[in-house]
C-alpha positions as semicolon CSV with decimal commas, in nm:
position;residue;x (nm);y (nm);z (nm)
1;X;2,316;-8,569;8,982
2;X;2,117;-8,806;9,146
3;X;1,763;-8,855;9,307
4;X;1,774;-8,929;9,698
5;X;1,524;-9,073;9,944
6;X;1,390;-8,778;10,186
7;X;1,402;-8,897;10,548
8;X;1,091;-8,831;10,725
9;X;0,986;-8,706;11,066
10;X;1,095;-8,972;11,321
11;X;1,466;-9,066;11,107
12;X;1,750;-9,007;11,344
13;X;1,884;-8,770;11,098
14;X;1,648;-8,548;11,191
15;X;1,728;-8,494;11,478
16;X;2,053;-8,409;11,507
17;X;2,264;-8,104;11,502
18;X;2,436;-8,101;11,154
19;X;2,758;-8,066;11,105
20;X;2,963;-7,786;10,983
21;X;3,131;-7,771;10,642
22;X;3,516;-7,735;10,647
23;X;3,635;-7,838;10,337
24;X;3,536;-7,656;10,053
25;X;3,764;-7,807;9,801
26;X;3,579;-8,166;9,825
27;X;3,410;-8,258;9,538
28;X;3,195;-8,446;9,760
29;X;3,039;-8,129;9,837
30;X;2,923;-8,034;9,530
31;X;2,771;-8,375;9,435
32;X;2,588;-8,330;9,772
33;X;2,472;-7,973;9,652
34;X;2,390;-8,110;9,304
35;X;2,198;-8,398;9,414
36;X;1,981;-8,172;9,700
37;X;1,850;-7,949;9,398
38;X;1,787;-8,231;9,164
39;X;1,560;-8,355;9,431
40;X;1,420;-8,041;9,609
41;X;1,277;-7,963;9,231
42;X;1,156;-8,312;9,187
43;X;0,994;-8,303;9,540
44;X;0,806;-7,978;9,411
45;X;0,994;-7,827;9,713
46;X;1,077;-7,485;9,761
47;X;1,360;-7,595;9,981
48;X;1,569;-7,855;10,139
49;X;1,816;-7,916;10,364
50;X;2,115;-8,179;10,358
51;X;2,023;-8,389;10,668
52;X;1,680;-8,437;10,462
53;X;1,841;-8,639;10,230
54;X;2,011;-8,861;10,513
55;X;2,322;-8,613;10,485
56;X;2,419;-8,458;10,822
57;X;2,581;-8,141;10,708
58;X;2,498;-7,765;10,738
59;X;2,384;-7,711;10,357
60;X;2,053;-7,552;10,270
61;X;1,917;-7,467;9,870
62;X;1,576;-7,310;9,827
63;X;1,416;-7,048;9,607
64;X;1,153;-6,840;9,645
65;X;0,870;-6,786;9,363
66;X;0,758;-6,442;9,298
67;X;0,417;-6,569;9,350
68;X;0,488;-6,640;9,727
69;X;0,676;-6,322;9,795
70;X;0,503;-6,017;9,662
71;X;0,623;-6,076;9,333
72;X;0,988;-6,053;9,399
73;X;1,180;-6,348;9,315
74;X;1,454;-6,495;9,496
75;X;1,684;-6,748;9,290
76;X;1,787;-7,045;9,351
77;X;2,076;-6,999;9,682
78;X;2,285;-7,267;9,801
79;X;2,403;-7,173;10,179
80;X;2,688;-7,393;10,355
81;X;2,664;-7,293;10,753
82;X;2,426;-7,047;10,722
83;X;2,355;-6,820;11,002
84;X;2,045;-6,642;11,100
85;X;1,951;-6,303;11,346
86;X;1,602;-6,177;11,337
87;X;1,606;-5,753;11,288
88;X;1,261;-5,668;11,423
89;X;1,102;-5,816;11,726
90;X;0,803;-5,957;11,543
91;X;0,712;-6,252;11,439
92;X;0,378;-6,353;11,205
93;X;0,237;-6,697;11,266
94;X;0,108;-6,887;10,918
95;X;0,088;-7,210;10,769
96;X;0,395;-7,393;10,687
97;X;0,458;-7,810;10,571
98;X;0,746;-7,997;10,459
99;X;0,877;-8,277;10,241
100;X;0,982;-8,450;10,556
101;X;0,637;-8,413;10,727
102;X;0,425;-8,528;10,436
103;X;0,060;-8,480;10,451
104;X;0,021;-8,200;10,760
105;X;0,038;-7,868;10,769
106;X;0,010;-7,606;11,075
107;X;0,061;-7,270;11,194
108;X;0,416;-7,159;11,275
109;X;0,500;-6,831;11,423
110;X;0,818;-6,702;11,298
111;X;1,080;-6,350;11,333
112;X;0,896;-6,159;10,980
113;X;1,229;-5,995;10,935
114;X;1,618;-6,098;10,925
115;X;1,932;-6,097;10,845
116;X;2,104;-6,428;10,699
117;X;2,488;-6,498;10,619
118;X;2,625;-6,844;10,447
119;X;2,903;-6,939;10,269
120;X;2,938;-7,038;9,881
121;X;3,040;-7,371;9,759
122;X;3,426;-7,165;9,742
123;X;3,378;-7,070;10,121
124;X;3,293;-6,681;10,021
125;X;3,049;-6,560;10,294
126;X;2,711;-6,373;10,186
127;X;2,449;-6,174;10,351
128;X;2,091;-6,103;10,274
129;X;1,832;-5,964;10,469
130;X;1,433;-6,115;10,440
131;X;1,101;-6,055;10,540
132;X;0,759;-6,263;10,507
133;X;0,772;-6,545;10,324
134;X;1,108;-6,558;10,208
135;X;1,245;-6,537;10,573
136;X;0,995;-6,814;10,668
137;X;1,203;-7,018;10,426
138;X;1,529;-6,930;10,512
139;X;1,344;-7,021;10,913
140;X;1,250;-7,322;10,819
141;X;1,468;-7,489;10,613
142;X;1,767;-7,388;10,880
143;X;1,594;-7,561;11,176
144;X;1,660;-7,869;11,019
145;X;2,024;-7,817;11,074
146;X;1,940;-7,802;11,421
147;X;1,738;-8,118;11,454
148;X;1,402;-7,916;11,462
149;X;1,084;-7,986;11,239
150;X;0,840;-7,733;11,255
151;X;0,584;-7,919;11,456
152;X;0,825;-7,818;11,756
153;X;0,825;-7,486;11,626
154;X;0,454;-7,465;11,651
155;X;0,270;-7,259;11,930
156;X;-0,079;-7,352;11,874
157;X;-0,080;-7,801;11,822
158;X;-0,467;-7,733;11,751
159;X;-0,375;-7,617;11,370
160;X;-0,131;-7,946;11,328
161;X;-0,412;-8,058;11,045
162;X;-0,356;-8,290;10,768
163;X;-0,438;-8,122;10,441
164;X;-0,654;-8,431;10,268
165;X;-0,915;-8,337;10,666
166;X;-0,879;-7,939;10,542
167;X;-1,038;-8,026;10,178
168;X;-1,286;-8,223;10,308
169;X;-1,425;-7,952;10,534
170;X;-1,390;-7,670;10,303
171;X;-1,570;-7,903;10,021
172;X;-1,821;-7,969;10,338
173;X;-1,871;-7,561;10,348
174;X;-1,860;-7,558;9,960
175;X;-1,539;-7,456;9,899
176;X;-1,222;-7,576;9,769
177;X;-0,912;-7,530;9,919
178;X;-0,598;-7,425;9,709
179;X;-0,227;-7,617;9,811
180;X;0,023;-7,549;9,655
181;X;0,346;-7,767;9,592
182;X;0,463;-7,879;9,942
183;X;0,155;-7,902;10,102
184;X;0,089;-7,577;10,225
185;X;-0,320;-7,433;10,242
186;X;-0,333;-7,128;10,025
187;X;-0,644;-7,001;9,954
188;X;-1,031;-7,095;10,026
189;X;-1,258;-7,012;9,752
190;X;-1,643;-7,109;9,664
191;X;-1,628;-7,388;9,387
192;X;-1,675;-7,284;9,066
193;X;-1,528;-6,933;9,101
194;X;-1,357;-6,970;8,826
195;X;-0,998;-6,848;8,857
196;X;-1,044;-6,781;9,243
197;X;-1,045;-6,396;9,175
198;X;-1,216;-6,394;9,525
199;X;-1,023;-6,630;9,719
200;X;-0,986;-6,553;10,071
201;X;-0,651;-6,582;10,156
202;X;-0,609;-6,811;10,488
203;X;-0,265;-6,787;10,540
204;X;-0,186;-6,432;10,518
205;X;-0,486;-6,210;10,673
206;X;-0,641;-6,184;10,993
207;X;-0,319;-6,367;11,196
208;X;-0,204;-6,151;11,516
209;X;0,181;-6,117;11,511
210;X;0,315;-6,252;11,818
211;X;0,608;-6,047;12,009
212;X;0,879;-6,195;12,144
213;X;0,841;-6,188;12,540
C-alpha cells in the first residue's frame, strides 16, 4: 500500500466522468483499492473516490462512524461502479466538505433516503439501502465519478464558508465551533462548557427539507 497525492478542486481529474471497471481479475485493481484506504484513513477521511487520487475509475471506499449516523456503524465498503436511486422524494440540505476542497465547507441538499448497488473487488453486485448521513456519503463520494464536487451540488453559494472565517465568528459570539475530521462544522457550543453537553447542533436541526420539483 501506498500514500497518494489527493487532486484538488480545479485538477482535470476532477472533472471527468470516470471510467467503468471491467476487469476484475487485475491486480492493478486491488493495489488501487489498497492504496485509496491507506490514504482516505490518513486523510482523516470518511471517504474517497479513485479519480481523487488522480485515478479515473468508478471505485469508491468510505465508512461511516456510529457517531455520525445515529449510532449505527457502517464498515468500511469498497464499491466498483456503484449505482445510486433515491426511494423518497426528499432531500435534507446540511453541511458537507471534502479532501479535495480543503478548507470550505457549505450546505448541500441531498435525496435523505436510497438505494445503492456496486460490485466487489470479484465483480459480485451488492445492494444497500441509506438514509441521513450515511446516504450523504454514499451522495457525495459518487459525484466524483461524475466529475461533480459538491460546490456544484450546492443550492444556496451564500453558505460556501471557509471553516478557519466560521471559528472566528463563533469565537467572536463566544463560542467554539466543533469540526470534525474532514472539515465539516458540527456543533456550536459556549466556551468552556466543558464536554459540549449543550451544543447546539448546526448541521442537523432547524434545516427545511427541500422536495424535488
Amino acid at each position: 500500500m501506498a500514500l497518494r497525492p489527493i487532486a484538488r478542486m480545479g485538477a482535470e481529474v476532477l472533472k471527468d466522468r470516470a471510467a467503468e471497471i471491467g476487469d476484475f481479475t487485475d491486480p492493478a485493481l486491488g493495489t488501487l483499492i489498497d492504496d485509496m484506504v491507506e490514504t482516505m484513513f490518513a486523510a482523516n477521511g470518511v471517504g474517497l473516490a479513485a479519480p481523487q487520487i488522480f485515478a479515473p475509475y468508478r471505485v469508491v471506499v468510505f465508512f461511516v462512524p456510529a457517531a455520525r449516523n445515529n449510532g449505527v456503524e457502517v464498515p468500511l465498503t469498497v464499491m466498483i461502479n456503484p449505482e445510486i436511486n433515491p426511494t423518497g422524494p426528499d432531500k435534507h440540505s446540511d453541511w458537507e466538505a471534502c479532501l479535495s476542497v480543503p478548507g470550505l465547507t457549505g450546505m448541500v441538499p441531498r435525496w435523505t433516503h436510497i438505494r445503492y448497488s456496486w460490485q466487489d473487488i470479484r465483480g459480485h453486485r451488492h445492494e444497500r439501502e441509506a438514509t441521513d448521513f450515511h446516504a450523504r456519503v454514499v451522495q457525495h463520494e459518487c459525484d466524483h465519478l461524475d466529475g461533480k464536487l459538491y460546490p456544484m451540488q450546492m443550492t444556496d453559494l451564500t453558505t460556501l464558508s471557509y471553516v478557519e472565517t466560521l471559528k472566528a465568528e463563533a469565537m467572536a459570539r463566544g463560542e467554539e465551533l466543533d469540526i470534525d475530521e474532514e472539515g465539516e462544522p458540527v456543533a456550536a457550543h459556549s466556551l468552556g462548557s466543558g464536554d459540549g453537553s449543550t451544543a447546539v447542533d448546526i448541521t442537523r436541526g432547524d434545516v427545511e427539507a427541500d422536495r424535488q420539483s
